[in-house]
C-alpha positions as CSV (number, residue, x, y, z in Angstrom):
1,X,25.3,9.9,4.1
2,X,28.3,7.5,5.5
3,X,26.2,4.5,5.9
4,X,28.0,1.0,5.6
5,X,26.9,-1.5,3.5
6,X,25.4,-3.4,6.7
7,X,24.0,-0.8,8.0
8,X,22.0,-0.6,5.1
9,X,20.8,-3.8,4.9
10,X,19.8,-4.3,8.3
11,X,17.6,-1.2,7.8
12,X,15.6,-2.4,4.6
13,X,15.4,-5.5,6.3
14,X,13.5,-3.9,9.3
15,X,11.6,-1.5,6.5
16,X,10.3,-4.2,4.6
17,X,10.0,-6.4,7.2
18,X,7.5,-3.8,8.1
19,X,5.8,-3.2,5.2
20,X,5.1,-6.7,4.8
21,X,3.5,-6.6,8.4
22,X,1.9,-3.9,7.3
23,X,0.6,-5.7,3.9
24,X,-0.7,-8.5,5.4
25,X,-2.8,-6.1,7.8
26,X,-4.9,-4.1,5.2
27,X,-5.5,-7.3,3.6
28,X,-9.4,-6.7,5.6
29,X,-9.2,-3.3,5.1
30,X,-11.0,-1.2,2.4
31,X,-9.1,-0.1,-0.6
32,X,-9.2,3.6,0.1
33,X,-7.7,2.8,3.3
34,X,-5.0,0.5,1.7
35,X,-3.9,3.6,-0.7
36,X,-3.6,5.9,1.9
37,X,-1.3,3.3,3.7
38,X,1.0,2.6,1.0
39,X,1.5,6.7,0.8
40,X,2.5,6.9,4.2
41,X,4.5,3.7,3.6
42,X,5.8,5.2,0.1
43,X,6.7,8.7,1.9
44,X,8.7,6.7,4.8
45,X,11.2,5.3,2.2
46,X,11.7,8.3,0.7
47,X,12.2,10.5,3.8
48,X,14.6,6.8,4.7
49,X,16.7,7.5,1.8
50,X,17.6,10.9,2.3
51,X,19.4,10.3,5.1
52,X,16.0,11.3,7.6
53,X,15.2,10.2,10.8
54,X,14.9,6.8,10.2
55,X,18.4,6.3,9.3
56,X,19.6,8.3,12.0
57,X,17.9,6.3,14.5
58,X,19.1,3.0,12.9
59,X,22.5,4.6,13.0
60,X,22.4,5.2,16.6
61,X,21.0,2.1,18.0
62,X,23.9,0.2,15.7
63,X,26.6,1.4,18.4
């Protein structure tokens, strides 16, 4: 991965941006519902930090 440092932080900004969205939403929702959310969530930063699809997009819109 040849990501530069601001690169980087403009894309955990927008994930966690997100994820506090995201937070705030299954505030009314049940907590079976909240777990499976914070799996998807979970599995999203993982597939973010090896370089998958997420980065690439944020690489490409950065041009």
């Amino acid at each position: 991965m040849f990501l530069s440092r601001g690169c980087w932080k403009t894309a955990l900004f927008v994930l966690l941006s997100i994820v506090i969205c995201i937070l705030l939403f299954t505030v009314s929702l049940t907590p079976r519902a909240r777990l499976n959310l914070m799996q998807v969530v979970s599995t999203m930063f993982l597939y973010a930090a090896r370089g998958g699809g997420v980065v690439e997009a944020g690489r490409q819109d950065a041009r």
